[in-house]
N, C-alpha and C positions, 0 to 999 in steps of 0.2 A: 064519219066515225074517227075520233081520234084516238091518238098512243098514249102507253104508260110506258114513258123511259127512265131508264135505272143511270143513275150518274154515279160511279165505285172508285175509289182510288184504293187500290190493292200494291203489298208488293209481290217480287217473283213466287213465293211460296204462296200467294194468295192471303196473306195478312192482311183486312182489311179493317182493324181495330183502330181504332181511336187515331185518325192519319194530323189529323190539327192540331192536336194539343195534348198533353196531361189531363188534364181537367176533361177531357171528352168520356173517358170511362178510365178511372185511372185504379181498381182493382186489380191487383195482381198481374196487372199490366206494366212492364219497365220503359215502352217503348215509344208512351203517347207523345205524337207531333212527330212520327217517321218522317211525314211528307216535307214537310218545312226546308230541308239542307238540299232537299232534290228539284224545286219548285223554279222556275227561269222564267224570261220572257216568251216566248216560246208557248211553254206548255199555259199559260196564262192566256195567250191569245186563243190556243185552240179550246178551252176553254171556256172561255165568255164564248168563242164561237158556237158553241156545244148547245148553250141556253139559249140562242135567237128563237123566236118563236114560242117561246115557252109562258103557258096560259096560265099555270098552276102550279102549287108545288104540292106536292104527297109526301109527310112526312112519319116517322115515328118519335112515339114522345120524348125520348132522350134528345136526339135530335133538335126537335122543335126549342126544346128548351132552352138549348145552347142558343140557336139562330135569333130566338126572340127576345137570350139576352145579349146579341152582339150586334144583328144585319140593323136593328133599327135606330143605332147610336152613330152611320151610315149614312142615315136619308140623305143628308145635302153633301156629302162627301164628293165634290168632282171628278176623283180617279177610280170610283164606282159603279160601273155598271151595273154589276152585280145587286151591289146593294137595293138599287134603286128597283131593279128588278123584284128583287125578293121583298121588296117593301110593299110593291104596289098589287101583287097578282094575291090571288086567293092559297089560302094556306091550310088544306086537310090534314088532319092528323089521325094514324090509327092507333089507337091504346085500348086498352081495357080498364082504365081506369077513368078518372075527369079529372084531368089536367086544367090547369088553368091557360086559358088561351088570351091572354091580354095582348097578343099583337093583334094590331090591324089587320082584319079580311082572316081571321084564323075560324076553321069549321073540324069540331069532332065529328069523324065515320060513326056510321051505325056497326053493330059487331060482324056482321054480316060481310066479307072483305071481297067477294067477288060480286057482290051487290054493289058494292059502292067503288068498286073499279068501272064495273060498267058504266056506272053513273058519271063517273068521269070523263070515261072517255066520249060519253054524249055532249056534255057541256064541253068542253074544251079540246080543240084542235091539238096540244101537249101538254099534259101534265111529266111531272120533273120528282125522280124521286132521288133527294139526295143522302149521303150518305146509309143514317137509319137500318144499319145493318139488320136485325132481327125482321125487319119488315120486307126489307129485301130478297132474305132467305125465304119467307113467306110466299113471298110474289113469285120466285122462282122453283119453289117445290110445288108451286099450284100453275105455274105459268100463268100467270097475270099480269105480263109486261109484252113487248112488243118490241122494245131496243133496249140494247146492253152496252151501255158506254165502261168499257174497262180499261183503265191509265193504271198498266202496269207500270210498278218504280224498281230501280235496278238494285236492289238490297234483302236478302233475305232473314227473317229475324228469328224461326226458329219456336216462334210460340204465338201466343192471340187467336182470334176466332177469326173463322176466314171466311170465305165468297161463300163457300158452298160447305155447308153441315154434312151431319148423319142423316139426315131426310131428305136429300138432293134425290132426283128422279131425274130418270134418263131422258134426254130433250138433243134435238137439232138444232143447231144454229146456221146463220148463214153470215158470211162476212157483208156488211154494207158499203166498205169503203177500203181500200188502201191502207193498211197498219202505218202510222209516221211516227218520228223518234225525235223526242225533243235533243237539246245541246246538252241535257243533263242526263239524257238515256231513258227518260219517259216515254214509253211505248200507246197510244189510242191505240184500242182495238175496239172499232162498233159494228155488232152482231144486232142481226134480228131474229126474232123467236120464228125458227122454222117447222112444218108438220112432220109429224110422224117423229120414231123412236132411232137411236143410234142402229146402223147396221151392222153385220161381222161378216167376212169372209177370209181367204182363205189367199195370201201374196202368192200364193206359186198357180191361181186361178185367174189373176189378173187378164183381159184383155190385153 
C-alpha cells in the first residue's frame, strides 16, 4: 500500500496562498511569490530530497495549470531535477470541471475523492501532492493523506487562505523526523496522520 503526501509551503501564520508567484492566484491577494526572498541552497536540497521516490503527482486544477504551463519548458534543463521528475511521473488531477490536460501522463479523478485516493495509493508506492491548496484542505478535513510535509517560512502576512479552513476536524499527528532549519529560517516539519482524536487533560494531573 502506498502514501498520499502533502508537500505545503506555509508561512508562520499558516499563509499558504500563492507561495511562487503573483500569477499563482493573484485575487485580492498582495502577497503572491512570499516564498521567493526566503528560498537558499539549503532548503532546495531538503527539498528535491523530499521528492526521492515519488511515483505521482496529485494535483488540483489551479495548480496543474500553472505546472503544465512551466515544469515542461524544463524537460532537458540540467539543474533539474525536479523538472525531470514532474515531467516523467503520472499527473492526476482533482476538479470538477474538464480541464485540459495536455501535459504528458496527465489523468482526471473520477468525483468520487476517497475512491480515487485509494486507487492511488494501490498503483504507486508515493504519490506527491503539491501545492493545490483547496485539495489539500479536502484531503485533510477527510484525512486522505498519510504524510504532511510542512516548510514553515519566517514571515507572517496577516491575510490569504491558510493550511487549515473552517472545516478542519480534529486529527493526531505524529512527528516523522527531527524539525531542521534552513540558513534563511525555513523550518521542515514531517507529520504523519496518526489514529484517534486530539486529547484534554488537566497540567496540575500530570504524572
Amino acid at each position: 500500500m502506498g502514501t498520499i503526501d502533502i508537500e505545503l509551503f506555509a508561512t508562520l501564520d499558516l499563509v499558504a496562498q500563492a507561495p511562487g508567484g503573483p500569477e499563482e492566484d493573484p485575487l485580492g491577494f498582495e502577497f503572491g511569490g512570499w516564498q521567493a526572498p526566503l528560498v537558499g541552497d539549503v532548503a532546495d536540497d531538503w527539498v528535491a530530497s523530499a521528492y526521492e521516490g515519488t511515483e505521482a503527482l496529485l494535483l488540483g486544477r489551479r495548480t496543474y495549470e500553472i505546472f503544465a504551463a512551466y515544469w515542461p519548458r524544463y524537460e532537458g534543463h540540467e539543474a533539474s531535477e525536479i523538472a525531470r521528475l514532474f515531467n516523467a511521473v503520472p499527473k492526476y488531477v482533482a476538479s470538477r470541471g474538464r480541464p485540459t490536460l495536455d501535459w504528458d501522463g496527465s489523468v482526471r479523478l473520477g468525483p468520487d475523492l476517497a475512491a480515487a485516493v485509494r486507487e492511488l495509493r494501490e498503483k504507486h508506492r508515493k504519490t506527491k501532492v503539491v501545492g493545490s491548496l483547496n485539495l489539500v484542505q479536502s484531503l485533510l478535513r477527510y484525512q486522505l493523506f498519510d504524510v504532511l510535509d510542512l516548510w514553515v517560512h519566517p514571515i507572517v502576512l496577516g491575510q490569504g487562505k491558510k493550511v487549515f479552513d473552517g472545516g478542519a476536524v480534529p486529527t493526531n499527528l505524529t512527528l516523522l523526523r527531527p524539525p531542521a532549519a534552513s540558513e534563511k529560517g525555513i523550518v521542515w516539519l514531517q507529520y504523519g496522520l496518526a489514529e484517534g482524536v486530539p486529547a484534554t487533560g488537566d497540567m496540575d494531573d500530570r504524572d
